[in-house]
N, C-alpha and C positions, 0 to 999 in steps of 0.2 A: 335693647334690640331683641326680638322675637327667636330663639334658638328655633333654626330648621329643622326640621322631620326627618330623619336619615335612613332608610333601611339597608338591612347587610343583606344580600342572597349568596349564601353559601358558608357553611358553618368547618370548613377547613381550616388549616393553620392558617393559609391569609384573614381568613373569614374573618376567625378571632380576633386579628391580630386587630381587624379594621373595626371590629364592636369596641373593643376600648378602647383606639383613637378618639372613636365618636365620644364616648361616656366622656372622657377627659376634655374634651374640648367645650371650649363656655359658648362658638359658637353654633354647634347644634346638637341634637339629643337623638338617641339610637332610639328609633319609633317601632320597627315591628323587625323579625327575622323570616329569612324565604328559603327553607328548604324541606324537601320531602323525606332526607333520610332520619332514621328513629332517633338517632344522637341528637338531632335537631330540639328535642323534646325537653331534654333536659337542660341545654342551654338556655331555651326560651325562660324555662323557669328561673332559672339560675339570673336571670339579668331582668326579669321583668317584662318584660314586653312578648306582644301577641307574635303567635307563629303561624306562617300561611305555606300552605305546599305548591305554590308557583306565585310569577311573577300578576300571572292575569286574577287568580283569588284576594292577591294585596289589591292592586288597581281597584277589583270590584268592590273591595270594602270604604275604598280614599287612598286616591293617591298622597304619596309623601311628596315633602319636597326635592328628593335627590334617593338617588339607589345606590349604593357599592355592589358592584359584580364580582365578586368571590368564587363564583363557579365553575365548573371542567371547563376548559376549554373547549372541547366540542360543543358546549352550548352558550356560547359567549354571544354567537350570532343570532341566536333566537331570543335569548333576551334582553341581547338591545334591541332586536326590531322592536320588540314589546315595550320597553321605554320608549322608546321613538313615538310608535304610534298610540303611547299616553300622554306624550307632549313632557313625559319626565325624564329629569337631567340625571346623566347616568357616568358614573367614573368605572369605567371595564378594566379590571387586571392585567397584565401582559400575560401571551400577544394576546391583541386585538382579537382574533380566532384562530383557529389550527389550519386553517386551511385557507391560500391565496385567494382564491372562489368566494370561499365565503366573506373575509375580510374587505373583497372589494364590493359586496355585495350591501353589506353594513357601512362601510365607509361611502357610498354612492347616497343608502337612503341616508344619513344623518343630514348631508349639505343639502341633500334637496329639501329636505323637512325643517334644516335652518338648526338641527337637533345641537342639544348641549351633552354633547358627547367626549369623553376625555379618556385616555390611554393609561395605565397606570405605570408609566415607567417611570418609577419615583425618583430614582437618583438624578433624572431633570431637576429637581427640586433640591440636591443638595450644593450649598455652599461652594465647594470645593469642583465640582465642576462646571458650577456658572462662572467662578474664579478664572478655572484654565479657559476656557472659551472666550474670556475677557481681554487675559492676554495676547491670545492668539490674534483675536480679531482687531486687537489695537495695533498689530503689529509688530511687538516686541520683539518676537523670533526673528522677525523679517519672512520670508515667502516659504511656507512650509513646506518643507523639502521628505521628510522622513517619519513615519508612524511606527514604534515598536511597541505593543500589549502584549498580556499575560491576563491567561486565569487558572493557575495553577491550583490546586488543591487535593484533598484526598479525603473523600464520602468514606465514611464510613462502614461497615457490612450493613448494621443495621438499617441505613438508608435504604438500601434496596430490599432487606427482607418487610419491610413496613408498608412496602407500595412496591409488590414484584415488576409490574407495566413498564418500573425503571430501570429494566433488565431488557427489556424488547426496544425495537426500533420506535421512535418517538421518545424514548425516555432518556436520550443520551444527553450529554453535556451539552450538543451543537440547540437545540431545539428547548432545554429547559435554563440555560445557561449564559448562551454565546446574545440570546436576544439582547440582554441589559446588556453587553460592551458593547452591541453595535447601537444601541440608543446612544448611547454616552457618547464612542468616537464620531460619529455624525454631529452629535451636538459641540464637541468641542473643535472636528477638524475639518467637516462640509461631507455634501452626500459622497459617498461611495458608487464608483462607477461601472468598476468589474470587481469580479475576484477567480483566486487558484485557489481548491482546497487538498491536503492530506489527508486521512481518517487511517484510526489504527484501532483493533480491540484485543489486541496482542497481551495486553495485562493485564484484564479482568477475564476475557474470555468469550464475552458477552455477544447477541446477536447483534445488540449496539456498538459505535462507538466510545471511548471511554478516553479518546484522545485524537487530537486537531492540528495541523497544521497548516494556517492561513496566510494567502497574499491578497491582500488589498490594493486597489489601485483608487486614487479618488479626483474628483474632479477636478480638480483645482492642479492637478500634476503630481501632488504627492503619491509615493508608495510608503504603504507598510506591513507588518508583518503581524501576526500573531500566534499565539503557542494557547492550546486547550486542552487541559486534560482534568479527569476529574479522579484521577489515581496516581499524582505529581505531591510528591512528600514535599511540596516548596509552599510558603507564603506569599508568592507573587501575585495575589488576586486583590481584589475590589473588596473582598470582605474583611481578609485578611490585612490588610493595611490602612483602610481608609475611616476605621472606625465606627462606620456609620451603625453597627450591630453589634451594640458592647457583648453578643454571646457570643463571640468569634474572638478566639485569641489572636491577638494584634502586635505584628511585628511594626513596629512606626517608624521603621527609617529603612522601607523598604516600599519601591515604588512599585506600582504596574503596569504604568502607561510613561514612555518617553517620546514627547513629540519636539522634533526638530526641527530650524527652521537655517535661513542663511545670516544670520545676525546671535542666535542664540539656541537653549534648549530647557526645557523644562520637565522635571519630574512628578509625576501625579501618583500619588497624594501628596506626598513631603509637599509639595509646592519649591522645591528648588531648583532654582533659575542660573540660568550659566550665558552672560551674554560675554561679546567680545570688548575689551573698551576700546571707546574712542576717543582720540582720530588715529588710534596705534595699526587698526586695520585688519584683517580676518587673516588668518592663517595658524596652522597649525600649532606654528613654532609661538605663536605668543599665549599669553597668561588671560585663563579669562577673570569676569571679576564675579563673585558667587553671591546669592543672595537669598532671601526664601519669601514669597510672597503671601503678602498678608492673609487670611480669610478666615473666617470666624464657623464655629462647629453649631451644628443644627440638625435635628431629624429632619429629614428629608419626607418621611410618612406622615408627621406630622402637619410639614406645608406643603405637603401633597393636600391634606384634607380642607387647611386653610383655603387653599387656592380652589378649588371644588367648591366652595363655600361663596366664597368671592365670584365664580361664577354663574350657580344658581340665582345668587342677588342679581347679577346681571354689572356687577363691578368689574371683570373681567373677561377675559377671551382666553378659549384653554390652552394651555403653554403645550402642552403633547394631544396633538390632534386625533379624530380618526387617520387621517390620513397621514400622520406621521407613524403613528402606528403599524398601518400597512404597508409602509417602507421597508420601517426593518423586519418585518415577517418577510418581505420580499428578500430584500437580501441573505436573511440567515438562510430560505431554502433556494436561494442561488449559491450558497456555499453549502449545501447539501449535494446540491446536482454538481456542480461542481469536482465534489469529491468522489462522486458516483460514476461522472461520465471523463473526469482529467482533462477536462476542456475549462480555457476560461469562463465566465460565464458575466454576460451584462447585468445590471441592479434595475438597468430604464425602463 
């Protein structure tokens, strides 16, 4: 099989991260890099391949087969229009854009142009929460009643002295952060239909938030709850337990998502299960029976680019849409306004 042409735009820490996905993977080969700043210069070297200072310079030399979008945010939406109207297949980073407007503006041309555009919220692709949603959706819990999350952790100074912007509004936890849980709880528990937020900057100090307190409401009837802060000395988060980033010390028998149902309950990541037995019947007073559900470990970024790949060929359909993408950009800045205006606020 012909390894595909892959280009990276944007030589940031995802950037990198996604040039040696490509290098490493047998099904395609990292073909040119797209970025204008001067650090650019040296990577190109460093890995071989040609460097162009935009998206429309690569185009006019040959297109590739697929582009990774590695670049600020603020310009996410320019070039994917510019994949788009190359007719090339493009995986954008999360979010989709920084701004609702523009998100729906890209997300509008992709379907009408038929474009093979994908989202990069990778942990769609892990294991462990195609597992939970499996559950869920077969039933097990019985009719989900209750959502409790976490993403506890604590950024270190140097975080912010690296990239100061993460001291101003736009750089808090809600907006660089809270995106990948509301991927996940959507994908594991259905869309989200309102929310309440809290916001606190009382520990760092900051123009930003640096801490969250969320009510979700979601379609299906359930409520749940979540807690954000990005200066919580706790292990309760996604990185911190689920393993998916051996750089992240790992507490493993500590969950961050408990989603409960009227037959059982389950914790994510342990994946341990708590149903009632039957035909003893539900109620407090009796014993449940415990279990821990199978699912096997996998980079998630990895078959992120699989699945990218699979698409290009045309073997697939993308698992994170445009327009899923613009969901949860929808709802994170419905739990911004939210927490601005202390009104509920719809996700529709």
């Amino acid at each position: 099989m012909t390894r595909l042409q892959i280009a990276v735009a944007g030589t940031g820490l995802m950037g990198r991260r996604h040039m040696e996905l490509v290098e490493a993977n047998a099904s395609c080969e990292l073909s040119a890099i797209v970025d204008p700043a001067p650090r650019a210069v040296a990577i190109a070297e460093r890995v071989g391949v040609r460097l162009y200072r935009s998206l429309e310079e690569l185009f006019n030399a040959g297109c590739p087969d697929g582009v990774i979008l590695a670049t600020p945010n603020a310009v996410h939406m320019e070039n994917g229009l510019a994949c788009i109207r190359a007719g090339v297949p493009a995986l954008v980073e999360k979010p989709i854009t920084h701004t609702l407007a523009a998100g729906r503006r890209l997300c509008e041309a992709a379907e009408q142009a038929g474009a093979k555009i994908l989202v990069g919220h990778h942990r769609r692709h892990n294991p462990i929460v195609a597992r939970a949603r499996q559950v869920v959706q077969q039933g097990t819990l019985g009719r989900l009643v209750a959502v409790e999350g976490s993403a506890l952790f604590y950024k270190p100074d140097g975080y912010f002295d690296e990239a100061p912007w993460r001291r101003q509004p736009g750089g808090g936890p809600i907006l660089i952060n809270l995106i990948h849980e509301i991927d996940s709880l959507r994908t594991i528990c259905g869309e989200i239909a309102g929310v309440q937020a809290f916001t606190s900057s009382a520990a760092r100090g900051f123009p930003v938030e640096d801490t969250a307190a969320i009510n979700l409401r979601f379609v299906n009837g359930a409520l749940g709850t979540f807690l954000l802060s990005d200066t919580a000395a706790s292990p309760k988060s996604w990185e911190q337990t689920s393993r998916e980033n051996p750089s992240y010390a790992t507490c493993r028998d500590e969950d961050c998502y408990v989603i409960a149902g009227t037959d059982g309950s389950l914790g994510v990541p342990t994946m341990r299960l708590k149903t009632y037995a039957r035909p003893e019947g539900h109620s407090w007073w009796k014993p449940f029976q415990a279990s821990v559900v199978d699912v096997e470990q996998a980079s998630p970024l990895e078959r992120q680019l699989d699945h990218f790949c699979a698409v290009i060929r045309g073997e697939a359909q993308p698992v994170v849409t445009a327009r899923d993408g613009l969901q949860n950009l929808r709802v994170t800045e419905a739990i911004i306004e939210a927490a601005r205006s202390g009104r509920t606020v719809a996700t529709d």
